[in-house]
Every structure is written in C-alpha cells, then in structure tokens.
PyMOL commands that place a pseudoatom at each C-alpha (Angstrom):
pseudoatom trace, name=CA, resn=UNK, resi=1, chain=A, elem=C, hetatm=0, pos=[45.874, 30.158, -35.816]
pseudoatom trace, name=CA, resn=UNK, resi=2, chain=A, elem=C, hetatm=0, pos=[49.385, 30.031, -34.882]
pseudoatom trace, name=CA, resn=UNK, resi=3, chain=A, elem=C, hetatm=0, pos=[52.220, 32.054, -35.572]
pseudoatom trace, name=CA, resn=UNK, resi=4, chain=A, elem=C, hetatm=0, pos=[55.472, 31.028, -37.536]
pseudoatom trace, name=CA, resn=UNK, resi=5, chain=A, elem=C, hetatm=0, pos=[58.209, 33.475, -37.410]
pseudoatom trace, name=CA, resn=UNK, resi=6, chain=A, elem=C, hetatm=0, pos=[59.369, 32.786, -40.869]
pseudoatom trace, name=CA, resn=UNK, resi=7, chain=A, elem=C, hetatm=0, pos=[56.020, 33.338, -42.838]
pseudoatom trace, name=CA, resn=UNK, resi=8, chain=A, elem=C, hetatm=0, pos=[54.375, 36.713, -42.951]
pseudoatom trace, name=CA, resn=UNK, resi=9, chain=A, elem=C, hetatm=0, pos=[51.100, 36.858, -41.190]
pseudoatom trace, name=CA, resn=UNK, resi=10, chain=A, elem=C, hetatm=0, pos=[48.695, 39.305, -42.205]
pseudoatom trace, name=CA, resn=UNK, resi=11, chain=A, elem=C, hetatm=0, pos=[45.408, 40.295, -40.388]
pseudoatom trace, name=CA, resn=UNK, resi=12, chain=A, elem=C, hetatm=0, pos=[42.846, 41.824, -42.332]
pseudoatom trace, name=CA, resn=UNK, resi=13, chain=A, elem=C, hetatm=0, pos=[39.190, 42.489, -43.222]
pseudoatom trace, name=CA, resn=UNK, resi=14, chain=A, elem=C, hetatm=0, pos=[38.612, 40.670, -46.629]
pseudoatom trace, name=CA, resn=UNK, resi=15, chain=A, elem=C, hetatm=0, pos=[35.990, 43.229, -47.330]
pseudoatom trace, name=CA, resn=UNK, resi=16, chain=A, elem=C, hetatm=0, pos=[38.167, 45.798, -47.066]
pseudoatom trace, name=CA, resn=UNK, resi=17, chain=A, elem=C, hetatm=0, pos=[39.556, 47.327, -50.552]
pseudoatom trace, name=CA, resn=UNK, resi=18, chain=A, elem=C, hetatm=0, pos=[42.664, 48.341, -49.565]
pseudoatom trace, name=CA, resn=UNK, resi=19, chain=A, elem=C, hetatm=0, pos=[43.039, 45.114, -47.224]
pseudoatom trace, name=CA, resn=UNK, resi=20, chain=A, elem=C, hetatm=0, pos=[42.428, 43.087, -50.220]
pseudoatom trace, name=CA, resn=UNK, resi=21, chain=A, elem=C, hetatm=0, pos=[45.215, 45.194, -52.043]
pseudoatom trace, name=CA, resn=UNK, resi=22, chain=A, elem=C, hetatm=0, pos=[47.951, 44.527, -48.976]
pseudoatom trace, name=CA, resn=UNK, resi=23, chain=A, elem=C, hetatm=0, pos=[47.007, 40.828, -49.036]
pseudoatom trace, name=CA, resn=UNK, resi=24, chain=A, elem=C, hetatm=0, pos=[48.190, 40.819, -52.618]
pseudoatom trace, name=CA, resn=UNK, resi=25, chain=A, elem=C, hetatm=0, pos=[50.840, 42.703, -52.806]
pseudoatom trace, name=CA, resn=UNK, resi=26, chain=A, elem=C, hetatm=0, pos=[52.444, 40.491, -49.632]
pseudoatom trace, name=CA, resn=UNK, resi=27, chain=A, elem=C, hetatm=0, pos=[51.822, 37.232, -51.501]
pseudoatom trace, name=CA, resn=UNK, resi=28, chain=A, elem=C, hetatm=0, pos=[53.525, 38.635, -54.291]
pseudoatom trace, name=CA, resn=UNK, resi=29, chain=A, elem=C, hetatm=0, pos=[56.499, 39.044, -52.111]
pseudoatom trace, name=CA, resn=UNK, resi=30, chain=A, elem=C, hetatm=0, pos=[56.497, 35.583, -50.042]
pseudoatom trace, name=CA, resn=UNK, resi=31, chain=A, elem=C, hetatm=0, pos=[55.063, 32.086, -51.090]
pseudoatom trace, name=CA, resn=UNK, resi=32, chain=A, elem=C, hetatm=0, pos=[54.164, 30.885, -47.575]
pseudoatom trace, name=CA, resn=UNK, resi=33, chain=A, elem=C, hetatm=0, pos=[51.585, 33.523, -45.772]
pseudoatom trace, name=CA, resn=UNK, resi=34, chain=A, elem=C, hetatm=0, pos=[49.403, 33.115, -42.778]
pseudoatom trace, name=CA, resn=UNK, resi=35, chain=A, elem=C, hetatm=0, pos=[46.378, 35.022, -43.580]
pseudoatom trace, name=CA, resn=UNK, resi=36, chain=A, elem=C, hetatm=0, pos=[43.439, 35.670, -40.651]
pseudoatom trace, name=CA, resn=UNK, resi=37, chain=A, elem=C, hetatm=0, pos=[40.423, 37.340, -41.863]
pseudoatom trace, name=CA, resn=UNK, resi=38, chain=A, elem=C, hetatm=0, pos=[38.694, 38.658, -38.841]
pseudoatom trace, name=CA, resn=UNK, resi=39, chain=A, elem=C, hetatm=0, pos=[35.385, 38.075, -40.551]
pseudoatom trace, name=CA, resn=UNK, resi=40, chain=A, elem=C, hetatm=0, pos=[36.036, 34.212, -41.045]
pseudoatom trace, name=CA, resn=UNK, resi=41, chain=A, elem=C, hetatm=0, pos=[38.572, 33.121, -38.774]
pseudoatom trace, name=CA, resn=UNK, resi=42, chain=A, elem=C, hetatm=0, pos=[38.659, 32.308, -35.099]
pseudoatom trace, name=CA, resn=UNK, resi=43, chain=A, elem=C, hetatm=0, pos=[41.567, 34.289, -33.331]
pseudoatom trace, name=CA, resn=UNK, resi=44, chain=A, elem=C, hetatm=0, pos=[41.958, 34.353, -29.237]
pseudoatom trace, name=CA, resn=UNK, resi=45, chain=A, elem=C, hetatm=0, pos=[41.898, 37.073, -27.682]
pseudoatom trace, name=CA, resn=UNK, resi=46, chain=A, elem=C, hetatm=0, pos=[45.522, 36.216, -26.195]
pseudoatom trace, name=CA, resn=UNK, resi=47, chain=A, elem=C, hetatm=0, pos=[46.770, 36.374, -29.961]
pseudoatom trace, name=CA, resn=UNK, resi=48, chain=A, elem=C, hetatm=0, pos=[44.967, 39.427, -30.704]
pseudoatom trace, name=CA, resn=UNK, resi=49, chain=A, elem=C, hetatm=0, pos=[46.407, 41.415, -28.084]
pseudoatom trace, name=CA, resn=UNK, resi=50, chain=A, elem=C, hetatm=0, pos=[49.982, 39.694, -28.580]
pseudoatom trace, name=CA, resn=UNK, resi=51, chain=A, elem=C, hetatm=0, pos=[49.783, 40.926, -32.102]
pseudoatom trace, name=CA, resn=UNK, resi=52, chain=A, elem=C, hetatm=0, pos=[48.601, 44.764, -31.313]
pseudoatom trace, name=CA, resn=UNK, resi=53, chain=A, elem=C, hetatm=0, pos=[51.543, 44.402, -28.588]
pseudoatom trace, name=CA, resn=UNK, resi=54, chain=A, elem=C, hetatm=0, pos=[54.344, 43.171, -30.804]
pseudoatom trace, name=CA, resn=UNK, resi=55, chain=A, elem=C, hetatm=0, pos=[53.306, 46.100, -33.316]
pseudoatom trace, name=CA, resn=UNK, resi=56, chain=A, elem=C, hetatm=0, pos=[53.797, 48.831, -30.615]
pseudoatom trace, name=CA, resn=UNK, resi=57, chain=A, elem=C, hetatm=0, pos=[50.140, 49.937, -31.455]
pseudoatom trace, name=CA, resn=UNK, resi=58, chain=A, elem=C, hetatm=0, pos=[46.596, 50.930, -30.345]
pseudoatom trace, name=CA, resn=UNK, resi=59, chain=A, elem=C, hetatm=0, pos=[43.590, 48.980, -31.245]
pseudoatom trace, name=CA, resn=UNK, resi=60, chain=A, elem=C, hetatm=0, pos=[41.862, 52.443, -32.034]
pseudoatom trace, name=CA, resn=UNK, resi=61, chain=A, elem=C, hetatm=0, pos=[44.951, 52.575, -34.884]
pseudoatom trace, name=CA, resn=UNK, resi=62, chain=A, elem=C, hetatm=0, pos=[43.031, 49.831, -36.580]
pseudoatom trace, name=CA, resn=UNK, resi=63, chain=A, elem=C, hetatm=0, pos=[39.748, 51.469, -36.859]
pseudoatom trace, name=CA, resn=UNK, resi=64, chain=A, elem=C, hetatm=0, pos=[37.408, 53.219, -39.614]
pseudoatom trace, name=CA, resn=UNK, resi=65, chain=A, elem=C, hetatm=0, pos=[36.769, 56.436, -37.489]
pseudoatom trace, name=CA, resn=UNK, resi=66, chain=A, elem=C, hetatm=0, pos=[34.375, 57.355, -40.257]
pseudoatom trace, name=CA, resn=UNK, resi=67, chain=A, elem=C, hetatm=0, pos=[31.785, 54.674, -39.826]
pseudoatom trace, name=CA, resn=UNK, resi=68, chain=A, elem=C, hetatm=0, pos=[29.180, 55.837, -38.265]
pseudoatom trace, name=CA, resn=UNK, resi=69, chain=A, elem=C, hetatm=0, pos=[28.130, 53.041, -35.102]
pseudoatom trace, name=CA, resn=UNK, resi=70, chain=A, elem=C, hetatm=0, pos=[32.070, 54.008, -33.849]
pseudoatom trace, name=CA, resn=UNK, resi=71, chain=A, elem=C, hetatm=0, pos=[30.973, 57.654, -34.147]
pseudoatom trace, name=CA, resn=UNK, resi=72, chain=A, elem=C, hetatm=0, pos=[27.903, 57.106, -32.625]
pseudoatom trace, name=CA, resn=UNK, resi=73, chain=A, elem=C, hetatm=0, pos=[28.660, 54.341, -30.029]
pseudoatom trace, name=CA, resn=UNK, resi=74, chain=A, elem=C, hetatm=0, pos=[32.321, 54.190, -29.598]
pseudoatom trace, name=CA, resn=UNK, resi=75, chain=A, elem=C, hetatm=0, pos=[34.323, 57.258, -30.473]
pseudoatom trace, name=CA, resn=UNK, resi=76, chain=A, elem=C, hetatm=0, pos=[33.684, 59.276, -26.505]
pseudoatom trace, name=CA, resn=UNK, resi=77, chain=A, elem=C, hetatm=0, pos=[34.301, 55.666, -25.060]
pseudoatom trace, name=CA, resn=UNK, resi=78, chain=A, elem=C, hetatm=0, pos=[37.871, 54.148, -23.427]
pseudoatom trace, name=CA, resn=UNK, resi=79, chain=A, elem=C, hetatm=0, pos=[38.422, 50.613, -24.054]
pseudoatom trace, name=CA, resn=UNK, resi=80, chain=A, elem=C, hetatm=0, pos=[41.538, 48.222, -23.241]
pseudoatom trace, name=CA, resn=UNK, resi=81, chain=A, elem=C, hetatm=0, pos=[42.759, 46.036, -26.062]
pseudoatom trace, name=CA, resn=UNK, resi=82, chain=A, elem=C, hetatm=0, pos=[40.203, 42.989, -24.720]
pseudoatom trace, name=CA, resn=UNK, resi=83, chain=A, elem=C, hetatm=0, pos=[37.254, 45.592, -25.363]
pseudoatom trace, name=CA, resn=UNK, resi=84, chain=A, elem=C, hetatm=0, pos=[38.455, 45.794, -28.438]
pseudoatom trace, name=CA, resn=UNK, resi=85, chain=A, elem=C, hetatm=0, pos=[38.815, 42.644, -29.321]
pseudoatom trace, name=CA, resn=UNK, resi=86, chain=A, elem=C, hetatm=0, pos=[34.763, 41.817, -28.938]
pseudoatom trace, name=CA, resn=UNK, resi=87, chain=A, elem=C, hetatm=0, pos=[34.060, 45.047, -30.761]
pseudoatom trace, name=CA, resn=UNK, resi=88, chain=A, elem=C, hetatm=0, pos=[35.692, 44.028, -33.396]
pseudoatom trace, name=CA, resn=UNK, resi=89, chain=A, elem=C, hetatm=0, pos=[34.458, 40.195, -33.750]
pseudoatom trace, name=CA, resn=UNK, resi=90, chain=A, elem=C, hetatm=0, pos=[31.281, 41.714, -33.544]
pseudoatom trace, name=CA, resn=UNK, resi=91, chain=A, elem=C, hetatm=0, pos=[32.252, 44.330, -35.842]
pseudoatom trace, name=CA, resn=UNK, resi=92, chain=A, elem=C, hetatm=0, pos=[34.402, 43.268, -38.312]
pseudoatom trace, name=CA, resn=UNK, resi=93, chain=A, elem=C, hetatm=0, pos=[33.862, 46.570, -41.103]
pseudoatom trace, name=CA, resn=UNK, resi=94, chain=A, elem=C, hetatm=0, pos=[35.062, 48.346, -38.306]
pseudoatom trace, name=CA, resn=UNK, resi=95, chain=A, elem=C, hetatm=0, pos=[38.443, 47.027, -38.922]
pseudoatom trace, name=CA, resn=UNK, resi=96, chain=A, elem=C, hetatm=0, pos=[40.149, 48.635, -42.368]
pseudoatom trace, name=CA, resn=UNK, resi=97, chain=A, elem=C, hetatm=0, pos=[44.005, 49.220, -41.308]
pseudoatom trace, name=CA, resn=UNK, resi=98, chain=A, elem=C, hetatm=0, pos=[45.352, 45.530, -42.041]
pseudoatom trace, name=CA, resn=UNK, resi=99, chain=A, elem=C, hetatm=0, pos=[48.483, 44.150, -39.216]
pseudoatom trace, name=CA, resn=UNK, resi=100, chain=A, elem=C, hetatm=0, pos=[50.925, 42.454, -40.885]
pseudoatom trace, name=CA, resn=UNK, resi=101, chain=A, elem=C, hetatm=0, pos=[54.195, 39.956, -38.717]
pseudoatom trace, name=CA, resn=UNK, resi=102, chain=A, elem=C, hetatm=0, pos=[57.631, 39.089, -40.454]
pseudoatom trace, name=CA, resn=UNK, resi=103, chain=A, elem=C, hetatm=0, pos=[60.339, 37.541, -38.295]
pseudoatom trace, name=CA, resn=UNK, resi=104, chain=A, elem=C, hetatm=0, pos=[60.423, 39.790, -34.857]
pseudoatom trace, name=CA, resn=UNK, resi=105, chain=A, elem=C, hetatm=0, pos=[58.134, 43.015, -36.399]
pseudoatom trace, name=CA, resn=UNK, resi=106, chain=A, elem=C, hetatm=0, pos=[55.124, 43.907, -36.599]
pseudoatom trace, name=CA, resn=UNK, resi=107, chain=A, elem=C, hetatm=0, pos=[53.196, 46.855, -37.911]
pseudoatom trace, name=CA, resn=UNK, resi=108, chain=A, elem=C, hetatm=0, pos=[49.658, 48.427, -39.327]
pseudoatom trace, name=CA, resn=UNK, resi=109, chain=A, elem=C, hetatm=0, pos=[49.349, 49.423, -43.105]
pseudoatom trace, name=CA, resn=UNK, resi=110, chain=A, elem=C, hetatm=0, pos=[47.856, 52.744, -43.329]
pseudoatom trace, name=CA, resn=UNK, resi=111, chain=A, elem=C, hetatm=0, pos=[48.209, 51.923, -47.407]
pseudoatom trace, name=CA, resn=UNK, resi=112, chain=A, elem=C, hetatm=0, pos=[48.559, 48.766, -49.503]
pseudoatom trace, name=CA, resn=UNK, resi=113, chain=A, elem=C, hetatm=0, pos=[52.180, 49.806, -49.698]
pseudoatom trace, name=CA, resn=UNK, resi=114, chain=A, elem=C, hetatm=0, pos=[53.425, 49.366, -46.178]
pseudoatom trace, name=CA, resn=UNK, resi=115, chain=A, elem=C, hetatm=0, pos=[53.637, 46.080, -46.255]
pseudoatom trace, name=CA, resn=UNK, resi=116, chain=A, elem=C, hetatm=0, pos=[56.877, 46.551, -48.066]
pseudoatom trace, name=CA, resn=UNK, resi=117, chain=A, elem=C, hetatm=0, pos=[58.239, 48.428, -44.907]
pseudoatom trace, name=CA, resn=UNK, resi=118, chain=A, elem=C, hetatm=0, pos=[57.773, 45.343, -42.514]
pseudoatom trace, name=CA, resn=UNK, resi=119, chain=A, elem=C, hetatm=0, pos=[58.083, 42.273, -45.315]
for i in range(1, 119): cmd.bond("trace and resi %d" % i, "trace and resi %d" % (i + 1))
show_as sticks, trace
zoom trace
C-alpha cells in the first residue's frame, strides 16, 4: 500500500462494527479512498509506524482494552510501536479504533463520526 496525499486513507478492522460504520461514512464524503484492512492487507511495518507517527498517537490508543488475551497477556506489558505492529497482525480483533490520513493529518476515530474532524 502506498500513500496519496489527496485520497483519504483509512485503516481499519473490517470486523469491527463501528470500523465498518467510519469506512462508510468516509466514502460518503470522498470518491477516491485507500482502504487497508489489517485482517487482509499486507502493510510494513515502516508504514505502520509512519502512520501512528503522523497521527501524534500511541499504538495502545488503537486497542480493545476489554478483550480479554490484552488483559491477560498484554495490558502489565511495555511495547514500542514495532511490538505492536506483530501483535496486531497476529491479532487483528485487537484493533477497533480505525486511523484515518487526509492531506498532512492524521488521527484515530474513537466513533464513526470523527472521521468528519480529519476528512
């Protein structure tokens, strides 16, 4: 996947209710959208911590905190951004708090709505 400036990218867990709900509210707001389902697509690890990076956030912003392998496994650990990176290929429910890119920003969407904020 590469990034264009001038289409909104949105990374998400197709899953994911309220992912799903982001992804359509954004392509009801731009025709051209780069879309990267962390359970189907391949991302690098370069681009995933680029995009965390560009968004000014944490991967543990991106998390369900409520699933129970992160409170059982992950939740007392410390992990850089390449840690989680393989947790979450290997881990994609993990992942509910879609990122979406427009232009030069960048940001999480805690609800379906947020999207507006950054498209």
């Amino acid at each position: 996947m590469f990034l264009n400036k001038n289409e909104l990218t949105i990374m998400y867990n197709g899953d994911n209710d309220k992912s799903r709900q982001t992804l359509s509210i954004a392509k009801s707001l731009h025709s051209t959208i780069n879309v990267l389902d962390i359970r189907k697509e391949r991302m690098s690890r370069s681009l995933f911590c680029f995009l965390l990076y560009i968004s000014n956030i944490t991967p543990n912003e991106l998390i369900n905190k409520e699933d129970e392998y992160y409170q059982n496994e992950l939740e007392k650990g410390e992990y850089t951004f390449v840690d989680w990176f393989y947790i979450l290929k290997k881990n994609p429910e993990l992942f509910i708090n879609p990122l979406v890119f427009y232009i030069d920003k960048g940001g999480i969407c805690l609800t379906p709505k947020d999207v507006l904020k950054i498209a």
